[in-house]
N, C-alpha and C positions, 0 to 999 in steps of 0.2 A: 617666252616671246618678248622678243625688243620694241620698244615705246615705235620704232621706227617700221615695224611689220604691219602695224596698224593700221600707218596710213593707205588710204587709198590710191594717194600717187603712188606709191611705193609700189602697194600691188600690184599695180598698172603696168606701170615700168617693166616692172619684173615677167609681166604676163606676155608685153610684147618683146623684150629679150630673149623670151623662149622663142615667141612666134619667128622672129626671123632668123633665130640661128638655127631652126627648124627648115625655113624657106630656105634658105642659102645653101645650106648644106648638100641639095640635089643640083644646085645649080651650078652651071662650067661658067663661074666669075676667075677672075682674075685674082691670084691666091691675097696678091695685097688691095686688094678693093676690098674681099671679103671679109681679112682682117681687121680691115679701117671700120667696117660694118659691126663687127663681132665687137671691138674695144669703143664703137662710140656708146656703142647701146648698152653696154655692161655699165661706162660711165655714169648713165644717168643712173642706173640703180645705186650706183656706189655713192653717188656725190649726193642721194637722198638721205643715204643711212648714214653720211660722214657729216651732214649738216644738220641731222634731228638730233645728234648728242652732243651738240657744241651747248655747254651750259658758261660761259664768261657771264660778267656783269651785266654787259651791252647787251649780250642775246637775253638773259633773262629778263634785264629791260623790255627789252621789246616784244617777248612773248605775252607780259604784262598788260603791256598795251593794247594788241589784238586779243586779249580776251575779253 
């Protein structure tokens, strides 16, 4: 398991990604509405798991700090 599965936004994220590509899936939307739906909400789980392994100087700075 990745340091980033842990979190709980993560799972969240991830939990409602399911939920609506569940919802949307029965629904007569407009194929690029739906699309816009399906990639914004993948984003945020992606942009969670692309941002909890960014290890630079500056991020480890600053995890430092908030601990």
């Amino acid at each position: 398991m990745f340091d980033f599965e842990k979190l709980t936004v993560y799972q969240k994220s991830k939990s409602v990604n399911k939920s609506l590509n569940e919802l949307i899936k029965d629904k007569l939307l407009d194929y690029a509405f739906q699309d816009q739906l399906k990639r914004a909400s993948l984003s945020i789980v992606l942009n969670i798991a692309e941002g909890s392994g960014k290890n630079t100087p500056k991020d480890k700075r600053w995890k430092n700090i908030m601990n």
